[in-house]
C-alpha positions, 0 to 999 in steps of 0.5 A: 050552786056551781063555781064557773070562775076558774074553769078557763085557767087551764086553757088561759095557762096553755096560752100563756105558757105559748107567750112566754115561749114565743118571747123567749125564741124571740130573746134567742134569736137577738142574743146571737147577733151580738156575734154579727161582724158583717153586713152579709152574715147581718142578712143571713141572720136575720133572713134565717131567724125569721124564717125558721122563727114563723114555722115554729110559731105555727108548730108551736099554735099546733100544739097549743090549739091540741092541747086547748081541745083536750082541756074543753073536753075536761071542762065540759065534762065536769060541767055536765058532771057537776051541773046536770047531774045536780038536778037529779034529786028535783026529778027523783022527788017530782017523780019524774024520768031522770035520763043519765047522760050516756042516754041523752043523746039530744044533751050530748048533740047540744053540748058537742055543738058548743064545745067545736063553736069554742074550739072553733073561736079559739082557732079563729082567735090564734090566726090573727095573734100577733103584737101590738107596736108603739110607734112613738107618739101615741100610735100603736099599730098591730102587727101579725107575728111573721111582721113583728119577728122580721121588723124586731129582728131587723132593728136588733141586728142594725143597732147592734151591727152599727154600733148604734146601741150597746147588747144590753140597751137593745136587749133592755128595749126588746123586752120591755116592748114585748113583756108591755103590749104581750100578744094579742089578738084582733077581735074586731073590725074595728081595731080593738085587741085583746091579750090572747089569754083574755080572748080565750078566757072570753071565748071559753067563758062564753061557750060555757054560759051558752051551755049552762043556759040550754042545760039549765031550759031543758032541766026546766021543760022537763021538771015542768017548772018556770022559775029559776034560782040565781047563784050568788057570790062574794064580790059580786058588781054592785049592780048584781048584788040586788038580784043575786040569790033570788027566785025569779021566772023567766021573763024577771031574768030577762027584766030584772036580771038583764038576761041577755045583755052584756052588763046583766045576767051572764053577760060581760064577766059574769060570773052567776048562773041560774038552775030550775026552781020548784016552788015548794019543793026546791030550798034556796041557797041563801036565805035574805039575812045571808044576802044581806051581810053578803052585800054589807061585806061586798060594799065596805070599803078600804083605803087604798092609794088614798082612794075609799073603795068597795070589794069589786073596785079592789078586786078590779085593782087586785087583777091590775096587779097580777097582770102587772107581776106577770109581765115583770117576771116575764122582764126578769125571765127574759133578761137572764136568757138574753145575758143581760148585764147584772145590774139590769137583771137585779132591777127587774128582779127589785120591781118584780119584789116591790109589787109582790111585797104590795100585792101582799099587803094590798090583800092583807090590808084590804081583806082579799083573798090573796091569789098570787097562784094567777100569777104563778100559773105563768110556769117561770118558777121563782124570780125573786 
């Protein structure tokens, strides 16, 4: 079976590599009004910083959104590599034509089709990036990037000019407002956002379960079989561990497997697939006793923050902390281009150190695979 997990990472480190850019021209621009002595150069400043500010961001989504159509290009292709061609041995054993890829045109029709629809969402998602402002009081109000340069700039120029604040309380202030909400996306009328790395991945992800599903119903017609074999996978949702590794036809993938749906078979975060089956000719690739000491693993728990948990629930909490590691190491990256004082820098660089020290004992102490390299993908280099 095919592992889809880590086919979005090149897409979701074009972005993020976007973000630490942008945040970073941000932290530029505020470093020079520590030189502001007047209300006029105050306006000409900022007047020019956001104007320059929001060209290059536009250049700098250029770049990405080209970047982003060369790694769908590599995705796909290896899925049809790694995908299709696997079920080469099922046609050559059923005594069945096996058309190579060059020669399905009606494949490549379809897995073109998909690939621009995930383009397509990638740039529908990069026009309504933007930041997510705490106003104070609970109130978080979203504002596009032109919006967010101008209002951040503003401030910074006002309570530096005045007096009002000292360099390095705004530049403290600047960062941990920027490093906290990240850039987002509005991907709803009603409001709710998302970081642009994870709507990518949601959209890339999505393109990539469309295509595997219409690959795996045309193999299926052509094989002349109605059954399918679900992947399985350590640290699979509880709910999922019942029917993961099992042969079902299609109508059980749909009320068994919950086919279809967001919490069932390649629904929200799911990672299982499903490939034709043959019925005495196909091998399954776990047998029962295999699935059984998988679910034993997956759902024995460890202590954690005085809290008894399961393998999902941990890595949940895994997750939680690279994202944690990941905007700390943005504060630290971000205080030192913005000359921030000593002190300020070494305990950014303390909080980043603590939680990867946690991070390690978390993954030993709970027998988790260690990924710091999702965290490590941001391209900062070392911080501590």
């Amino acid at each position: 079976m095919y592992d889809i997990s880590k086919l979005p990472d090149g897409i979701e480190k074009l972005f993020l590599d976007l973000e630490n850019r942008i945040m970073s021209d941000v932290v530029r621009r505020i470093k020079k009004t520590g030189e502001i002595t007047s209300t006029a150069d105050m306006q000409l400043l900022k007047y020019a910083a956001t104007g320059n500010s929001t060209r290059e961001i536009q250049e700098e989504l250029r770049k990405a959104l080209v970047m982003s159509d060369e790694e769908l290009n590599k995705i796909y292709a290896d899925i049809v590599d790694k995908l299709y061609v696997q079920n080469e041995s099922l046609y050559i054993t059923l005594n069945k034509q096996f058309i190579p890829y060059e020669s399905n045109y009606e494949l490549q029709q379809m897995v073109n089709a998909i690939k621009l629809q995930t383009a397509s969402e990638i740039k529908n998602i990069t026009k309504s990036m933007g930041f997510l402002v705490d106003m104070g009081y609970g109130k978080k109000v979203f504002s596009p990037f032109s919006e967010y340069y101008q209002q951040i700039l503003d401030k910074a120029v006002i309570d530096i000019a005045t007096g009002s604040f000292d360099y390095n309380t705004v530049l403290r202030k600047t960062v941990k407002e920027m490093t906290a909400s990240g850039i987002r996306t509005v991907r709803y009328e009603s409001g709710f956002t998302n970081r642009i790395t994870v709507a990518t991945r949601r959209a890339t992800m999505t393109g990539i379960r469309q295509l595997f599903s219409q690959m795996t119903e045309m193999n299926a017609a052509a094989l002349g079989t109605e059954d399918f074999e679900v992947s399985a996978h350590v640290g699979a949702r509880p709910d999922h561990q019942r029917w993961q590794g099992q042969v079902y036809s299609k109508q059980e993938l749909v009320d068994v497997c919950g086919l279809g749906t967001g919490p069932g078979l390649c629904g929200w975060n799911c990672y299982h697939t499903y490939l034709p089956f043959v019925k005495g000719v196909s091998v399954r690739a776990y047998a029962d006793e295999q699935l059984t000491k998988m679910a034993q693993r997956d759902n024995q728990t460890y202590e954690w923050d005085g809290k008894e948990m399961p393998r999902y629930e941990l890595s949940q909490e895994q997750r939680k902390m690279e994202t944690l590691m990941r905007k700390q190491r943005q504060d630290v990256v971000l205080l030192k281009k913005g000359w921030a004082s000593w002190e300020d820098v070494q305990i950014a660089k303390t909080k980043y150190a603590t939680t990867l020290h946690e991070y390690q004992s978390f993954c030993k102490r709970t027998k988790l695979k260690n990924q710091i390299q999702r965290v490590y993908m941001d391209g900062l280099g070392r911080i501590a």
